[in-house]
N, C-alpha and C positions, 0 to 999 in steps of 0.2 A: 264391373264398375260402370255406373252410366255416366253416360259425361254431361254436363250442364249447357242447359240452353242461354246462350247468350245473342238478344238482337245485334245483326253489325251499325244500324241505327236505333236514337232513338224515336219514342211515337213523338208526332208531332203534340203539341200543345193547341186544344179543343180553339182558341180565343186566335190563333194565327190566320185562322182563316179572313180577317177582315185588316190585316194587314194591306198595304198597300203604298205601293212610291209615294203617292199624293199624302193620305195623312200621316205618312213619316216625314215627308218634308214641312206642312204646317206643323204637327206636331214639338219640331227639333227649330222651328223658325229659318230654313233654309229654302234655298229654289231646290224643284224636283231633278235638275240637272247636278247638283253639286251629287248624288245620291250614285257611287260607286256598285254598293251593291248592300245586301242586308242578309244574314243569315240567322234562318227560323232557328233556333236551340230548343231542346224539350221545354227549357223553364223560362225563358228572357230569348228577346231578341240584338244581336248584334248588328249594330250600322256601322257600315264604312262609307263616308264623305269628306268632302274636300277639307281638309284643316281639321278634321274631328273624325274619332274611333266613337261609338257610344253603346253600352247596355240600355235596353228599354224593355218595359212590362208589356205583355203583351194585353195585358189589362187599360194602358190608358189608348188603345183605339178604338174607335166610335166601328155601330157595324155598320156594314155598308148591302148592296144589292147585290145578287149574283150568286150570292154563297146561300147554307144552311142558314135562315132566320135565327134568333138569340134563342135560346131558351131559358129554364132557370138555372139551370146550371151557370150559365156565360152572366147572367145578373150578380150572381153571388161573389164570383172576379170579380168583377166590376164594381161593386158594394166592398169589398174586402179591401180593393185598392182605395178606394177613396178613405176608406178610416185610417188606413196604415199612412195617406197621405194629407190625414185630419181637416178632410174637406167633406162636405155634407153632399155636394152633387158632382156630376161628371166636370170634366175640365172644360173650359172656358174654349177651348180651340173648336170642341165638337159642336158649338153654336154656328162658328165661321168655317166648319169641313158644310154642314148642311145647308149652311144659305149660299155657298158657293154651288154646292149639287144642284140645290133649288136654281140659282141664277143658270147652270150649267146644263138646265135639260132642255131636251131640243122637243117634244112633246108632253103633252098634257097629260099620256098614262105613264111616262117614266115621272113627272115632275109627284103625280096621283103614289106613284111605289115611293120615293124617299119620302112623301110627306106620310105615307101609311109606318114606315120604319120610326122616323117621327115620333111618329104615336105610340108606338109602343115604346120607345126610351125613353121618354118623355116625364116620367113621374123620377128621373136621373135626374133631370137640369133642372136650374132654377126657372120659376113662373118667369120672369122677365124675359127671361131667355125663349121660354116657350112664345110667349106673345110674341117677340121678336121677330122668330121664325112663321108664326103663323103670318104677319105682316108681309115678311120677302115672300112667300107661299101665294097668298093671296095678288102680290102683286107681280109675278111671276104666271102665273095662271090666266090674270087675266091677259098681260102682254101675251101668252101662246095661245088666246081661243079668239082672240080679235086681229093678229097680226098675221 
């Protein structure tokens, strides 16, 4: 008789990788500090914080720098959530996770990487949104190559 392979975990989920304390607290509307701890599950993520338990999609975080770049696989998450959540582009908080990056870089080639990420999510968010960020972008740049 052979016996069956079972993982004693499971794989992680491909989209965890851009999890992060920061946009789990914009995300949920809380400080980074309320954020007990948060556990990656294969399908959803679980948050524990101060006065709140919460399941989250690992689909409504924005990607970030450091990790594996998107590919199309992690778009099509991404696409799949926004229909199931009957919205046309990315959530409104990933405007305010990247003009915070943007306000938050202490050089011109890190501020050069998230606006390059940017660009490639970019055909996500809505036009406003993108001008918006090209605005903070632009005026973040120039504060770091004159100051």
């Amino acid at each position: 008789m052979l016996a069956s392979f079972r993982p004693k975990s499971t794989p992680r989920h491909r989209l965890s990788r851009f999890v992060t304390k920061e946009a789990i607290a914009r995300l949920l509307k809380i400080k980074v500090e309320q954020i007990y701890r948060f556990e990656c599950w294969a399908h959803i993520l679980y948050v524990h914080a101060k006065g709140m338990s919460r399941f989250v999609s690992y689909a409504d975080f924005p990607p970030v720098l450091g990790v594996e770049s998107p590919s199309g696989l992690d778009f099509g998450y991404w696409k799949r959530r926004m229909v199931s959540q009957k919205e046309r582009n990315a959530p409104d908080f990933w405007v305010d996770f990247y003009a915070d990056k943007f306000h938050k870089a202490v050089s011109v080639y890190e501020l050069l990487e998230w606006g390059e990420m940017v660009g490639v999510i970019k055909f996500m968010l809505r036009s406003i949104a993108v001008e918006l960020l090209r605005k903070v972008y632009a005026q973040e740049k120039s504060l770091l190559e004159h100051f």
